[in-house]
N, C-alpha and C positions, 0 to 999 in steps of 0.2 A: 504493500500500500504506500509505502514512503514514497516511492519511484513518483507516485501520480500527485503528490503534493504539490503547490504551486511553490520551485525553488527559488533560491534566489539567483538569479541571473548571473552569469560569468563571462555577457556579451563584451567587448573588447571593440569601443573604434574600428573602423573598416576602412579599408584604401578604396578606393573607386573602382579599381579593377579589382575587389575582394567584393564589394556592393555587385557589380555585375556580375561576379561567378556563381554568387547566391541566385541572383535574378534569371543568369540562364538554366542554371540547377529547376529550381523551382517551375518556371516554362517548360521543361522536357518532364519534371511530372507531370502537373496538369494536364499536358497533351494527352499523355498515357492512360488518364483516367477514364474509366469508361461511360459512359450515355449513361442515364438514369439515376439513381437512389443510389448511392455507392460507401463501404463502411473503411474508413482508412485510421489504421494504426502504424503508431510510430515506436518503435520498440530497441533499445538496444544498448542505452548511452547515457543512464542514468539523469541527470537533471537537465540534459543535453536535448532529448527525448521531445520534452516539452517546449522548449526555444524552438526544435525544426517545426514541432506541430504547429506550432503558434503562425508561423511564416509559413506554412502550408494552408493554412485555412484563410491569413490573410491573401494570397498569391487563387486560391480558389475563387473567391470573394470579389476580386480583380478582374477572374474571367468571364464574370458576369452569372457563375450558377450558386444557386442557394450553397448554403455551406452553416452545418450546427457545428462548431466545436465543442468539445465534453471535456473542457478543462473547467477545474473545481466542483464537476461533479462525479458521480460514483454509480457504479452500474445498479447498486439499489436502488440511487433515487431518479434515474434519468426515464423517460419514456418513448421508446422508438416511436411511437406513434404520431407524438410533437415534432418528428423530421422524416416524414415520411415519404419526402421526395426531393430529402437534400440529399448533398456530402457528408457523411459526419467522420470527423476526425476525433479522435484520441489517441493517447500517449500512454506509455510503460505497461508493463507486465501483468499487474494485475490487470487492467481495461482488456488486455488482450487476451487474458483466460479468459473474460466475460463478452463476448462478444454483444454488440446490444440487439442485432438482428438476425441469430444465431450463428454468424459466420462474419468473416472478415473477408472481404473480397478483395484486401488493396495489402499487403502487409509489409511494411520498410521497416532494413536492419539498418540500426546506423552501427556501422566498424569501426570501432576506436580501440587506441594501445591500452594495454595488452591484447593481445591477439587472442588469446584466451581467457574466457570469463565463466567459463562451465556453465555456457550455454548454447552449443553447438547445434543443438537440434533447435533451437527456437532460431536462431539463423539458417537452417538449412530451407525451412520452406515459405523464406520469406521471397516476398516476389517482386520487390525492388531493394538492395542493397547499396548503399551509399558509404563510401570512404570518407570519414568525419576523423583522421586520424588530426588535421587540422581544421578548427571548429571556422576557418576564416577563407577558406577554400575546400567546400565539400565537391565531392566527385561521384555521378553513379559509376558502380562498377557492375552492376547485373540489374536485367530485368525479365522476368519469367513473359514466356511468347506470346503467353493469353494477353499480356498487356499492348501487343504490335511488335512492328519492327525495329530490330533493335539500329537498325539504319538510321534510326531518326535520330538518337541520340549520340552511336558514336563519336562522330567528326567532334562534335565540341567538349563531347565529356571524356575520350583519350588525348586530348590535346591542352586540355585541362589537370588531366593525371599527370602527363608527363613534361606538361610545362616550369612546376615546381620545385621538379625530382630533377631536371637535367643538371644542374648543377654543383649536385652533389652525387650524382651517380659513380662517376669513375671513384668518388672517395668510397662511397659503398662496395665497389665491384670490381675496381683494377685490377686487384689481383686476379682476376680470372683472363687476361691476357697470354698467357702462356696454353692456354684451355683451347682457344679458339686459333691459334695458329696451328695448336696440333689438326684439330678438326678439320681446319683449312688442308693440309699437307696432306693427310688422309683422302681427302675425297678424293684427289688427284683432277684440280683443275687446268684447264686445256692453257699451255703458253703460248704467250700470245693473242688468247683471245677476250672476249668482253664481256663483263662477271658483274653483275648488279646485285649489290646489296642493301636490301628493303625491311626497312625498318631497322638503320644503321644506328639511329641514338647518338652514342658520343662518338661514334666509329670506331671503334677497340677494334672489329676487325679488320681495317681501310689496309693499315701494315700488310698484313699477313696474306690479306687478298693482292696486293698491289705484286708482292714478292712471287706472289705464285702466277701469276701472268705474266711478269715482267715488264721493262720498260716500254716493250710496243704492244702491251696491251692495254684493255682498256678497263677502270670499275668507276662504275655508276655507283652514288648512293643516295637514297631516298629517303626522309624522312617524314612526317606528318607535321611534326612540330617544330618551331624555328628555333625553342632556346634547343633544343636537342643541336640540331644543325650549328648555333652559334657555338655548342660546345667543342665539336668538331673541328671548328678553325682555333677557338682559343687555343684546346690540345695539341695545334700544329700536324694534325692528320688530314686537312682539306690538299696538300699538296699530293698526297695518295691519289682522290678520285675528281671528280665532276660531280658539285653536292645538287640535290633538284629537293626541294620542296614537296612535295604529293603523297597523296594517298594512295596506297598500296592496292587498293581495290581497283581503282584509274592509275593505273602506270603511264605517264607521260612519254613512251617508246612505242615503236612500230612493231608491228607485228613478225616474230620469228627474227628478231634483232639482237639479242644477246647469247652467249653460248653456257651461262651458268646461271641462277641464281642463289643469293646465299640466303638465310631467313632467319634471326634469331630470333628465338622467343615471341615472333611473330603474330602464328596461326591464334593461339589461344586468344589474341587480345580483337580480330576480325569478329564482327558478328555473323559472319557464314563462313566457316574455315573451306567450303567446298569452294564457295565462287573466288574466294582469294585463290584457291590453286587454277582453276580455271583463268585468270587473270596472269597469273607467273608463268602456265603453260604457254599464254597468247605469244607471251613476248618472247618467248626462248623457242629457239631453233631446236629441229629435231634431231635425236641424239643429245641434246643440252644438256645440264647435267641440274637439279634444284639438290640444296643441303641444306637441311633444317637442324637447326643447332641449338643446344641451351647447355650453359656449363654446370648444371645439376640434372641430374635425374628426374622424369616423373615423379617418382616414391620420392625420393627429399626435397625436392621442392614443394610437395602435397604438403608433407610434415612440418616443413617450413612455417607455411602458412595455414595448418591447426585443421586441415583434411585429408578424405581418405583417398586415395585409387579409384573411380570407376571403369570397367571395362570397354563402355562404351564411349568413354573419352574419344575427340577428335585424334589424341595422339596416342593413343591405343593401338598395339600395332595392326589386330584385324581391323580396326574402322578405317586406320590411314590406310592401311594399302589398298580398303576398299576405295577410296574418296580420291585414292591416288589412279588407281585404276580408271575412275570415271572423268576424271577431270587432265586426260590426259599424258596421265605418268604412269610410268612400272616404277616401285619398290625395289632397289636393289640390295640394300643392306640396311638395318635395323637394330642399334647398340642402345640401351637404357639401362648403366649401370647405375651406381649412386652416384658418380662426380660428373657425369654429363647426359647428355640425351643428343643422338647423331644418327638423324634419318637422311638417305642419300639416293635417290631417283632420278630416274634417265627419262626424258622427253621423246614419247611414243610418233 
């Protein structure tokens, strides 16, 4: 019951591009929301909880449909009847045992550190998930499909995640530079030819790729986001490739124009990991070679981040090589120990 108390407030001043990242946030839920009488809880983040609801119901409010919020009351004294063809929003744990229309049809986790709070199952079937690890730039990271496509909300809320993070990523992750040179030497990329790597980030791989083509070849790298790309030249790796801006779904290249692509960590972050391969197929000549790299494993990176394994995972290896098979690639080789994950297919 504490959770649903009205707390006191721990809002902090906002920069203006902190005010608009709230404001786009808030716009790609209400889109989401569905036609009619709809019951949304916010659940996850202790006194946090009630701050989003509260700007969730005002941001509803805004888009012109009814909207009750159920802060300050309590599911004994409320009566679904009195909103029977609003919005209703409420907050924390208890409201969300108590559903007031016997279900919840809308349910947002907000994700804050620790990563674990021994409540894994009340995250699991929530059907929008928000990264609220900083309360001044929230990000969704999942939206379950009943709510639409998740097309509508990628482009601004991964470029929103990783606008943040670029600048401290290589301090998080350099050390995995030696990880992906190996990967690189391994696939056995073609010399001399032109090797795009999408979804480059700070470019850790730009070296390794540039070395295994050589001087008369060529690498392409792409990013979504620009502080990513500006990190790339601060790091002095822009002299490696030809950096482009773009999203990975639209590759700014012709068709059957590159002989490799490299992909770290990627597929997971597409909202249709098929049409993204269909899209890397377009551009890569046949025989080309696609490597899909991550310097963790499946199982530790799952563990990492406070989940389990599914087998129907996109990087599973029966679903990739199905998704591989359809979208234009054979499976060649298939490694997911614990210190990396290294899928490597030849263009059909």
């Amino acid at each position: 019951m504490a959770d649903d108390a009205a707390p006191v407030s721990t809002e902090r001043a906002m920069t203006a591009a902190q005010d608009r990242r709230w404001e786009e946030l808030l716009r790609n839920i209400t889109d989401m929301l569905p036609a009619g009488p709809v019951c949304v809880v916010v659940d996850g983040a202790g006194e946090q909880n009630l701050i989003v609801a509260e700007r969730l119901a005002a941001a509803v409010h805004d888009t012109g449909r009814a909207c009750t919020p159920l802060f300050g009351t309590t599911p004994s004294t409320w009566s679904a009847e009195s909103s029977a063809d609003a919005i209703v929003v409420a907050h924390g744990p208890h409201w969300r045992a108590h559903p007031p229309r016997g279900h919840w049809d809308v349910v947002i986790w907000l994700r804050t550190p620790p990563a674990g709070n021994g409540r894994k199952s009340a995250k699991a079937d929530a059907d929008i998930v928000i990264d609220l690890h900083d309360p001044t730039w929230p990000v969704i990271r999942h939206s379950t499909a009943r709510l639409g496509d998740r097309t509508r909300w990628y482009l601004t809320e991964s470029r929103a995640f990783f606008a943040t993070r670029a600048a401290t990523w290589d301090t998080k992750f350099g050390d995995d530079l030696p990880a992906y040179a190996a990967a690189i030497t391994e696939a056995g990329l073609p010399r001399d030819g032109v090797v795009v790597d999408v979804g480059c980030g700070t470019g850790r791989a730009l070296p390794a790729l540039r070395h295994a083509v050589g001087p008369r070849g060529g690498v392409i790298a792409v990013d979504l986001t620009p502080e990513m790309l500006a990190q790339v030249r601060s790091h002095g790796r822009a002299e490696y490739a030809a950096l482009a801006l773009a999203d990975a779904r639209h590759l700014p290249l012709a068709d059957a124009s590159v002989d490799a692509v490299f992909a770290a960590g990627l597929l997971t972050h597409l909202p249709d990991a098929d049409a993204g391969l269909h899209e890397l197929a377009r551009v890569t000549r046949p025989g080309g070679l696609l490597v899909l790299f991550h310097p963790s494993g499946r199982a530790a990176l799952a563990a990492r981040h406070g989940r389990t394994l599914s087998p129907d995972e996109p990087l599973a290896e029966a679903p990739l090589r199905r998704s591989m098979h359809q979208t234009g690639w054979r499976l060649t080789s298939y490694d997911d120990p614990e210190h990396r994950f290294l899928a490597i297919a030849a263009r059909r």
